[in-house]
C-alpha positions as a Markdown table, in Angstrom:
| # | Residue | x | y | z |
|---|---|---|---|---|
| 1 | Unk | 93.5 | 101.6 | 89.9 |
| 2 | Unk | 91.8 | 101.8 | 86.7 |
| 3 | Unk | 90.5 | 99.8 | 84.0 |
| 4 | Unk | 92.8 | 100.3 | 81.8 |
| 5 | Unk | 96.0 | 99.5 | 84.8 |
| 6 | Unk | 94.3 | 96.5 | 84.9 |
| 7 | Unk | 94.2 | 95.8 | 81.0 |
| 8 | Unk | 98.0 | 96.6 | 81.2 |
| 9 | Unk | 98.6 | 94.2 | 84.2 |
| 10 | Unk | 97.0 | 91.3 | 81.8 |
| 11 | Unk | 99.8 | 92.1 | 79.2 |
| 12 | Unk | 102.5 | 91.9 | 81.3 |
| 13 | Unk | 101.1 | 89.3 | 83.5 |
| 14 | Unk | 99.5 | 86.8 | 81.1 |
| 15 | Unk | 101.4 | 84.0 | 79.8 |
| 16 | Unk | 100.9 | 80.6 | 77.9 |
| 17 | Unk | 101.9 | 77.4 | 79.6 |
| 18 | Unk | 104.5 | 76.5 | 76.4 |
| 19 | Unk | 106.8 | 79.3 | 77.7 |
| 20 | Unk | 107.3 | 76.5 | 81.0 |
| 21 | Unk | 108.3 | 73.4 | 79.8 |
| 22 | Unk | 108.8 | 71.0 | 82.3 |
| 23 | Unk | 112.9 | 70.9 | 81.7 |
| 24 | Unk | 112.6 | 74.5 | 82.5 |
| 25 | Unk | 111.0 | 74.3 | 85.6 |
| 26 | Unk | 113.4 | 71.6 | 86.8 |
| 27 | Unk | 116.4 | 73.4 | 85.7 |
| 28 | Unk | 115.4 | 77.2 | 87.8 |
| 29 | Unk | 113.3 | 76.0 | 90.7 |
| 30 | Unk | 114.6 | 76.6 | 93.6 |
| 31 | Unk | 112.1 | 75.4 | 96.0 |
| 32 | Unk | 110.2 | 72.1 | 97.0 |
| 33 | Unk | 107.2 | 71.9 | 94.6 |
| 34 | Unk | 103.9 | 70.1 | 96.2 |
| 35 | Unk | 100.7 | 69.8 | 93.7 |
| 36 | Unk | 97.4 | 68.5 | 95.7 |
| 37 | Unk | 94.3 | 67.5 | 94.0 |
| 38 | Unk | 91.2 | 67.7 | 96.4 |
| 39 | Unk | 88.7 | 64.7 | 95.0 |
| 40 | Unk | 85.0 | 63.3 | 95.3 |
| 41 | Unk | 84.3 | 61.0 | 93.5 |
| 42 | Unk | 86.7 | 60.7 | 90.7 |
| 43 | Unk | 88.2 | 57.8 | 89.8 |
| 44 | Unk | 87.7 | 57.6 | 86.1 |
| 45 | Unk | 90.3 | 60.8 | 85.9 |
| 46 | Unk | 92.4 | 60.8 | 89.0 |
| 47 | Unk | 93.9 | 58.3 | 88.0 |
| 48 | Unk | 95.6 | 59.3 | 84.8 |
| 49 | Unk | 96.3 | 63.1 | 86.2 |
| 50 | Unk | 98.4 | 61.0 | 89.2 |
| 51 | Unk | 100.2 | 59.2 | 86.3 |
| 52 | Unk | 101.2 | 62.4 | 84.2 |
| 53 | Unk | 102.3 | 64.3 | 87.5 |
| 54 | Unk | 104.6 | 61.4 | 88.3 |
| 55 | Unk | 106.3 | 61.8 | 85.1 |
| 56 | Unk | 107.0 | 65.6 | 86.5 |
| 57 | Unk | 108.1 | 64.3 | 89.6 |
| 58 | Unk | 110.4 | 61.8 | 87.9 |
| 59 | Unk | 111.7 | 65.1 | 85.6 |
| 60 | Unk | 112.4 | 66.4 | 89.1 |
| 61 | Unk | 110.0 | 69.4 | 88.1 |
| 62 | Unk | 107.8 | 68.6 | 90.9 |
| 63 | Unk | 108.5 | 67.2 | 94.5 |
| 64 | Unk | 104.8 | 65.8 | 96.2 |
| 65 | Unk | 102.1 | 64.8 | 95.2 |
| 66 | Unk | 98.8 | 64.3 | 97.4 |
| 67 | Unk | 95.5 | 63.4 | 96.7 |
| 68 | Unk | 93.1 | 64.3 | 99.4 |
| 69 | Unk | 89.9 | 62.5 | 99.4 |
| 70 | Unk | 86.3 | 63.2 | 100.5 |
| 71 | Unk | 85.7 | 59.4 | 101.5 |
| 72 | Unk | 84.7 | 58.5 | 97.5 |
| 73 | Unk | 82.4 | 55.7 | 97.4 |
| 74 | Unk | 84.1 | 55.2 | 93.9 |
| 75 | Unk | 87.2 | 54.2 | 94.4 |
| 76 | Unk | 89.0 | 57.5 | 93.7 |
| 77 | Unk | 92.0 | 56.8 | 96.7 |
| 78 | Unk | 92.3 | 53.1 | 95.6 |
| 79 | Unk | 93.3 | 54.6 | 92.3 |
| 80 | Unk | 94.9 | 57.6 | 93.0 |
| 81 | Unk | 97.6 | 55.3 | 95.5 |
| 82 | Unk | 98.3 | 52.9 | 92.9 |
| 83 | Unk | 99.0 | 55.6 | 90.5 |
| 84 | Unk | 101.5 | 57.0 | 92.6 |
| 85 | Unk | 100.2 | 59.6 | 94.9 |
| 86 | Unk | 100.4 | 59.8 | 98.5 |
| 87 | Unk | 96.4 | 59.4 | 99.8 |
| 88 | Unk | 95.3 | 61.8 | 103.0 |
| 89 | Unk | 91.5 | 61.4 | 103.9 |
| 90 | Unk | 90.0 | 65.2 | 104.0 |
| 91 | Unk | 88.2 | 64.0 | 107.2 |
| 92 | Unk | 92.0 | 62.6 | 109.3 |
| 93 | Unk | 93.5 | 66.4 | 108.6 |
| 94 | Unk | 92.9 | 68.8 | 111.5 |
| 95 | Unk | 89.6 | 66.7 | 113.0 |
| 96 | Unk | 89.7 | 69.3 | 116.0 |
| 97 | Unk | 88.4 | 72.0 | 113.3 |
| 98 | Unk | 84.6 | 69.9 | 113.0 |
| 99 | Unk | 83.7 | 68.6 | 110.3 |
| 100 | Unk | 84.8 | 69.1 | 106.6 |
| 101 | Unk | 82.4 | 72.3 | 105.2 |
| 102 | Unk | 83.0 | 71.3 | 101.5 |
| 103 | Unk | 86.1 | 71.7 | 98.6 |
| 104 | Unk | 87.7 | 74.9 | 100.3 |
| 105 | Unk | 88.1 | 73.4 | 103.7 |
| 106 | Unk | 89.5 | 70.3 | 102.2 |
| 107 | Unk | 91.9 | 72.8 | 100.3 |
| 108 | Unk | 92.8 | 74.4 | 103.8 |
| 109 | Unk | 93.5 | 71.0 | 105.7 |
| 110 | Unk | 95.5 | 69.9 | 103.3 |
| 111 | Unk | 98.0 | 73.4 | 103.5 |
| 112 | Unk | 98.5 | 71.7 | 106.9 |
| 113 | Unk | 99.7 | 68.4 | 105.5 |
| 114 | Unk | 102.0 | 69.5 | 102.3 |
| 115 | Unk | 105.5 | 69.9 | 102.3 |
| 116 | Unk | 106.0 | 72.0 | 99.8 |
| 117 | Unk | 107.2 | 75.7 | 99.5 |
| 118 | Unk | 105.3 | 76.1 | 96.3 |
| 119 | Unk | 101.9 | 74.8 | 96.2 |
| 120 | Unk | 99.7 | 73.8 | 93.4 |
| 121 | Unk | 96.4 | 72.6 | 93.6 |
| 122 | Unk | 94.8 | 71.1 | 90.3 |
| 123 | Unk | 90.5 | 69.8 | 90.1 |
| 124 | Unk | 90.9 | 66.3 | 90.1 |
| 125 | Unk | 88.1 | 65.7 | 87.8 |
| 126 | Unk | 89.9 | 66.8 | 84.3 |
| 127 | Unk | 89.5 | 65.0 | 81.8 |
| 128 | Unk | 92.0 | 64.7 | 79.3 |
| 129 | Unk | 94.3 | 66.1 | 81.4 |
| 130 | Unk | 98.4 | 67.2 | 80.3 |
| 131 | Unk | 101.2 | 67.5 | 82.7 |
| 132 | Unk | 101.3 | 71.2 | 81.2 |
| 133 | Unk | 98.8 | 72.2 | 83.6 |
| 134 | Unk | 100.8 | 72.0 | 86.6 |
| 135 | Unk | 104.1 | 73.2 | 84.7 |
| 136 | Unk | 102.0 | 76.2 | 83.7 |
| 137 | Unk | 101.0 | 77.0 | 86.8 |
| 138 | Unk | 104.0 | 77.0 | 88.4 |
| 139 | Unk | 106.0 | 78.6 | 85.6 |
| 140 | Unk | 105.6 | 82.3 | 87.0 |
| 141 | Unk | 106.6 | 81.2 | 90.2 |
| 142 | Unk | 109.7 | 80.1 | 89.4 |
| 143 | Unk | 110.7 | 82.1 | 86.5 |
| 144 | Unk | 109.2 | 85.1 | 86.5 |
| 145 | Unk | 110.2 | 87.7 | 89.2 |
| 146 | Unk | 107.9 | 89.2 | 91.9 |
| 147 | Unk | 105.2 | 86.6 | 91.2 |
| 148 | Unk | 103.6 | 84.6 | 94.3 |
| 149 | Unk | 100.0 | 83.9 | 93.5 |
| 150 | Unk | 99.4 | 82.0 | 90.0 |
| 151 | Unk | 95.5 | 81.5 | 88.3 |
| 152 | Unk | 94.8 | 79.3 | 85.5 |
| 153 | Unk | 92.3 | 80.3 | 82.3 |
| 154 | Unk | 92.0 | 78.3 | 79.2 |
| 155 | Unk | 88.9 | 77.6 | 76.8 |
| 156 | Unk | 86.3 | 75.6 | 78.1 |
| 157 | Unk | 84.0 | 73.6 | 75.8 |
| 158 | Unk | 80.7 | 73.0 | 75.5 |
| 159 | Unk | 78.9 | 71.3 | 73.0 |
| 160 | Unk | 80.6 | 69.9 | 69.4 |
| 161 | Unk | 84.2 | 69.8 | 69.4 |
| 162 | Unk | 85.5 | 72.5 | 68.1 |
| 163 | Unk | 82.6 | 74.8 | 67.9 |
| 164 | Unk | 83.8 | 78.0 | 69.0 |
| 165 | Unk | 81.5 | 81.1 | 69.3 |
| 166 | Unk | 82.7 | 84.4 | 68.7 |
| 167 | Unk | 83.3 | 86.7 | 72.1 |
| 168 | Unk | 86.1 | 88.3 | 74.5 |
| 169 | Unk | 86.6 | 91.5 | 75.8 |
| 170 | Unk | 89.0 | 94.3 | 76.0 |
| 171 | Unk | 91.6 | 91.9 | 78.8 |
| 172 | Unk | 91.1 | 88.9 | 76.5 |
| 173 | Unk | 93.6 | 89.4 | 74.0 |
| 174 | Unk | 96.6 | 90.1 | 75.7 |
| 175 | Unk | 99.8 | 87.8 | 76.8 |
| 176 | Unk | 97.9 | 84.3 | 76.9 |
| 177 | Unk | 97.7 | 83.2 | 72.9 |
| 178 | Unk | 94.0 | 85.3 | 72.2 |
| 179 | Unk | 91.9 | 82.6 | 73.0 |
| 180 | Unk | 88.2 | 83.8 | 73.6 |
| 181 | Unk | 87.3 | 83.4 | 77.4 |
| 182 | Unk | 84.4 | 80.5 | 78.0 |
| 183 | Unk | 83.5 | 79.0 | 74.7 |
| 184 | Unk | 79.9 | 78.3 | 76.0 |
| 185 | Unk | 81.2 | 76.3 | 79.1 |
| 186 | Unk | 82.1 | 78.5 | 82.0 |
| 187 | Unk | 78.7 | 79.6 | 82.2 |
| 188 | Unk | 78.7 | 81.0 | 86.6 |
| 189 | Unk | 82.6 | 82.7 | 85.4 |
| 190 | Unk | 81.3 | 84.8 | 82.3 |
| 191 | Unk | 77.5 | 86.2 | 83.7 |
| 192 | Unk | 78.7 | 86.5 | 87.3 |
| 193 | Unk | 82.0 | 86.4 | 88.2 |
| 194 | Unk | 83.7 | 88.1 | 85.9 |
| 195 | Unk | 80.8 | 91.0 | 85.4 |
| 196 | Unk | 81.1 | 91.5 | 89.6 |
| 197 | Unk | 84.6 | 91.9 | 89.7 |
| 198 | Unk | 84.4 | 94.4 | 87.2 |
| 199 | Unk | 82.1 | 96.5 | 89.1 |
| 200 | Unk | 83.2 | 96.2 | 92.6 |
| 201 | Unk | 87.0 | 95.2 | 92.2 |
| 202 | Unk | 88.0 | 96.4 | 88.9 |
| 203 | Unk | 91.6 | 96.0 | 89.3 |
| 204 | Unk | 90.9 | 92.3 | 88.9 |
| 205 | Unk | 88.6 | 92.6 | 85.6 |
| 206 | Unk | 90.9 | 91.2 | 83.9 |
| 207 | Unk | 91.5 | 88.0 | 85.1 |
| 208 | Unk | 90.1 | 85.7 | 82.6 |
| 209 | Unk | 88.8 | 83.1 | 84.9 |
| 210 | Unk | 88.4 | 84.0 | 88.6 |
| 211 | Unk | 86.8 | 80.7 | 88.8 |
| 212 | Unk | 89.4 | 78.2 | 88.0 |
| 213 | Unk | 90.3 | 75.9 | 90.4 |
| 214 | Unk | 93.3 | 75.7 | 89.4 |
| 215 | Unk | 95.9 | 77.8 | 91.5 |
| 216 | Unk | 99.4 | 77.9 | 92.9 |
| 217 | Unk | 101.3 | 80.2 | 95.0 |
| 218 | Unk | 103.9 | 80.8 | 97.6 |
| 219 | Unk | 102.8 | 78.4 | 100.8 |
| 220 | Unk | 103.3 | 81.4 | 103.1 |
| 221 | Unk | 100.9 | 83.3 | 101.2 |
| 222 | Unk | 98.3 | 80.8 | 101.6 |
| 223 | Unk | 99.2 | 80.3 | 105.2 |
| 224 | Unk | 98.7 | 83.9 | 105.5 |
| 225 | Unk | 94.9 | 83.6 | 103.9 |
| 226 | Unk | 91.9 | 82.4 | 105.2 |
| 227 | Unk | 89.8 | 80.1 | 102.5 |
| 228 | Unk | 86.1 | 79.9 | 102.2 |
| 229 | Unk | 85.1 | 76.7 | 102.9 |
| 230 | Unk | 83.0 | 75.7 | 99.6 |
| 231 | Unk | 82.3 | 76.6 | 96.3 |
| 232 | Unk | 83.7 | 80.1 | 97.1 |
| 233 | Unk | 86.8 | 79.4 | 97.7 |
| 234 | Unk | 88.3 | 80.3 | 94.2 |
| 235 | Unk | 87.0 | 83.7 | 93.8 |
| 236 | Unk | 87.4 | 84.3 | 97.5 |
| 237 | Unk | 91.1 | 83.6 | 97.5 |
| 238 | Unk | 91.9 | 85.3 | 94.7 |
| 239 | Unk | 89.8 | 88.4 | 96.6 |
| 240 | Unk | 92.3 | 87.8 | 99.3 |
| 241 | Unk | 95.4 | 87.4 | 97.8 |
| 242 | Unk | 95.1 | 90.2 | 95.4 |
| 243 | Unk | 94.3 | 92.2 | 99.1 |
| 244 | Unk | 97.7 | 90.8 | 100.3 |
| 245 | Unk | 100.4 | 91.2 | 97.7 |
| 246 | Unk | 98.7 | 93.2 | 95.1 |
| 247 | Unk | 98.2 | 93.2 | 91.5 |
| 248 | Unk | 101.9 | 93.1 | 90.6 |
| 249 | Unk | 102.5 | 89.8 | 92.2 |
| 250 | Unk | 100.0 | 88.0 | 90.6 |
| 251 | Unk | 100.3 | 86.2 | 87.3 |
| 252 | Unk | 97.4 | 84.2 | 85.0 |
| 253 | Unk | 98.6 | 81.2 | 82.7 |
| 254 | Unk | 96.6 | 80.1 | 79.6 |
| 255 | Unk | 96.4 | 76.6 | 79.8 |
| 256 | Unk | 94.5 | 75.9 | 76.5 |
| 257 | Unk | 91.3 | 73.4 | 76.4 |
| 258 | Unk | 90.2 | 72.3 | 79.5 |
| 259 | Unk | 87.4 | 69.5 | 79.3 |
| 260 | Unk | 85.7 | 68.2 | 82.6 |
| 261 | Unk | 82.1 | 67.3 | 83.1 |
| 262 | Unk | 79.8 | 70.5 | 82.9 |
| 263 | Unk | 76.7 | 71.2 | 85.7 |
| 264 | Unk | 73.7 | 71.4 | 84.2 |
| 265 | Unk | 71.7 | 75.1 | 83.9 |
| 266 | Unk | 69.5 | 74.1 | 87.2 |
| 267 | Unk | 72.3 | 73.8 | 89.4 |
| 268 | Unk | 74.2 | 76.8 | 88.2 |
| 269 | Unk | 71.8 | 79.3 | 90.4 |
| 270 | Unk | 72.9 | 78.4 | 93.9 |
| 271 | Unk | 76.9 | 78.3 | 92.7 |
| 272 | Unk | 76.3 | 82.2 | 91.3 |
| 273 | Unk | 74.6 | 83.0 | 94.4 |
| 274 | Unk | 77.7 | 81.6 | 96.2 |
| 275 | Unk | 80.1 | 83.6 | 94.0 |
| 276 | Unk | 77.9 | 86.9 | 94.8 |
| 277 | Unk | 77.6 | 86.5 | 98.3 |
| 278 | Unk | 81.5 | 85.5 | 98.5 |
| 279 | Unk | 82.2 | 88.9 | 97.0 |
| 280 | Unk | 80.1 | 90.6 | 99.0 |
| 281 | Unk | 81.5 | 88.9 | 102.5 |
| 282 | Unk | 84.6 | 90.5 | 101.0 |
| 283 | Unk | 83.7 | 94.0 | 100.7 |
| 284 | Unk | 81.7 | 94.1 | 103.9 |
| 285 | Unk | 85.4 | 93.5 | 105.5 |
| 286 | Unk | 86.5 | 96.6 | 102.9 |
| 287 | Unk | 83.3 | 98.3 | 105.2 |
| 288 | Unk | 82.3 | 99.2 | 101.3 |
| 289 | Unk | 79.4 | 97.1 | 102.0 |
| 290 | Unk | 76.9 | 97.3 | 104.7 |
| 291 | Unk | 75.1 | 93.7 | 105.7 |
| 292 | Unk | 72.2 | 93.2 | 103.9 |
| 293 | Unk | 68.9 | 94.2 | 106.5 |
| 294 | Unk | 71.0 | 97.4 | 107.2 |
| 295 | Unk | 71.4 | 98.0 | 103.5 |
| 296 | Unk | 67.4 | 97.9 | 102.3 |
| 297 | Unk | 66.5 | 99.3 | 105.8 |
| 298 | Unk | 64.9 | 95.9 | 107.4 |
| 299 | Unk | 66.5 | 95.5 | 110.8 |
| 300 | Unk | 63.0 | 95.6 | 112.3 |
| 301 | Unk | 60.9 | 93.6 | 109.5 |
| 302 | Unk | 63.5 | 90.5 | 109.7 |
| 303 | Unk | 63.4 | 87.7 | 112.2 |
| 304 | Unk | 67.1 | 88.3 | 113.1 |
| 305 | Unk | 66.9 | 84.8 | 115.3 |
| 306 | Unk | 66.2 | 82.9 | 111.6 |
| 307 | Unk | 68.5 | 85.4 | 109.1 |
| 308 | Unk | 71.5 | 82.5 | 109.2 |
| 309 | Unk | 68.7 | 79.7 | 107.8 |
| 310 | Unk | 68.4 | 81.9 | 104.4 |
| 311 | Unk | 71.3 | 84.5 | 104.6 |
| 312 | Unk | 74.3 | 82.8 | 102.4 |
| 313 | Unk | 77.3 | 84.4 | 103.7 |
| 314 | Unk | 80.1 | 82.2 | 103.3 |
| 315 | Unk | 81.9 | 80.2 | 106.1 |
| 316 | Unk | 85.5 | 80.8 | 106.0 |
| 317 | Unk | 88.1 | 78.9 | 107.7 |
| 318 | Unk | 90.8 | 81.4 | 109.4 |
| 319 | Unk | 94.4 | 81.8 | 108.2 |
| 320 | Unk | 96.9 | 78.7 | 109.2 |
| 321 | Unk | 99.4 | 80.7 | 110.4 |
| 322 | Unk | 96.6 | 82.8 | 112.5 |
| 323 | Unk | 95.7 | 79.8 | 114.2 |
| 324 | Unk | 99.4 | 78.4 | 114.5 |
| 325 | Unk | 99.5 | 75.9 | 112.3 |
| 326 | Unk | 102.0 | 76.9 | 109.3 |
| 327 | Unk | 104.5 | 74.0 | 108.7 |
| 328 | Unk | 108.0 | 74.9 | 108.6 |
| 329 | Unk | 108.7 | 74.1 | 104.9 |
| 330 | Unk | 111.4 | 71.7 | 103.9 |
């Protein structure tokens, strides 16, 4: 598929959140609706994203709501319960499976644990956060034919208020309200991500933020997926899914500002090198990549018995419904 099939996938495809008020969702949904924030550590937001997606649930827009939480030392599931959501501990869900590898395997233990046919899983450390961002999300699921896996982009400050550099490419202006991509935050998204997924899987050069952790799809596609246990689980599933049901079937909402805290430049090295070697796990199963020693011709030079201490291919945590587990959904 070429560039410019992809550049006519983000017309069609690309949509603003206004287009799904929550009355509409309500009104054509025909399935149960589950939205799951995985959290560390966040009680000063979790608590007022619980509050807005009850108002949803009370608009009969969504069904569940769970908050899965990585023991927080800060009180995040004291707050999250008494705004309303139901509390798992990431650790309780499938303890046969070891322990928990980071955000993606909480994501995966907690398919186990929904209810819902749709799923929607939101970062639970937004700040200033709008019930629009689960309505978006879950708008072309419910409205828009064909469409079973659902990514978020929006603009992402950083610095004053407002200050908005100039930028965006030739997939940047179509379908989701022109916003530039980044606006100085979304720093790993714009100089590795995206520039990698135009090279090796340029059908998906156009999705404006591969990164987002915002995401919601069918539940039997993600049953059907395996998820990358940490920080590559966003770019991984998206990999995955696009591998699945193809470009057609997927769908990007622009969700406007999003404002949560920001990593500082030192720690941004070992999430890119995450992000590349994710990508690369993934085309070594498209056999478009050979593994590493093979590729620069070191088989004999490396100490193979030591290669896993340094090598940073990603753990990923097999399909649910490979291993059995797939809930019958209500």
């Amino acid at each position: 598929m070429s560039a410019t099939a992809a550049q006519r996938w983000a017309e069609a495809r690309s949509f603003h959140h206004s287009r799904y008020p929550a009355q509409r969702i309500a009104a054509e949904r025909r399935h149960s609706v589950s939205v799951c924030l995985p959290a560390r550590e966040c009680a000063d937001t979790v608590g007022q994203i619980v509050r807005e997606l009850v108002t949803l649930r009370e608009a009969k827009a969504i069904d569940e709501i769970v908050v899965v939480d990585a023991a927080s030392a800060d009180g995040t599931a004291a707050v999250a319960e008494r705004a309303g959501a139901r509390v798992l501990q990431e650790a309780e869900l499938l303890p046969e499976q070891g322990p928990v590898l980071g955000k993606g395997d909480a994501m995966w233990r907690a398919l186990s644990a929904l209810d819902g046919e749709l799923v929607c899983f939101l970062d639970a450390d937004t700040e200033a956060f709008s019930a629009h961002f689960a309505t978006g999300l879950l708008g072309p699921l419910v409205c828009e034919p064909g469409v079973s896996f659902v990514k978020a982009f929006y603009r992402r400050p950083f610095g004053e208020q407002g200050q908005v550099p100039e930028g965006g490419g030739a997939c940047d202006g179509g379908g989701g309200g022109g916003a530039s991509d980044g606006d100085g935050g979304g720093r790993v998204n714009q100089l590795t991500a995206r520039p990698a997924l135009a090279l090796f899987y340029p059908e998906l050069a156009c999705v404006r933020q591969p990164l987002a952790g915002e995401v919601a799809a069918r539940r039997d596609l993600l049953e059907s997926l395996p998820f990358i246990t940490g920080y590559g689980v966003e770019i991984g599933m998206l990999i995955d899914a696009w591998r699945k049901v193809g470009l057609q079937a997927m769908a990007q909402v622009d969700l406007d500002e999003h404002r949560h805290h920001h990593q500082p430049l030192s720690a941004l090295a070992s999430m890119a090198l995450t992000v590349l070697a994710t990508i690369a796990s993934r085309l070594e199963l498209d056999e478009t990549l050979e593994q590493w020693p093979e590729r620069f011709g070191l088989e004999d030079e490396i100490d193979m018995e030591r290669l896993e201490e340094f090598d940073p291919k990603p753990v990923a945590r097999p399909p649910l419904a490979a291993l059995g587990l797939a809930r019958t959904s209500k």
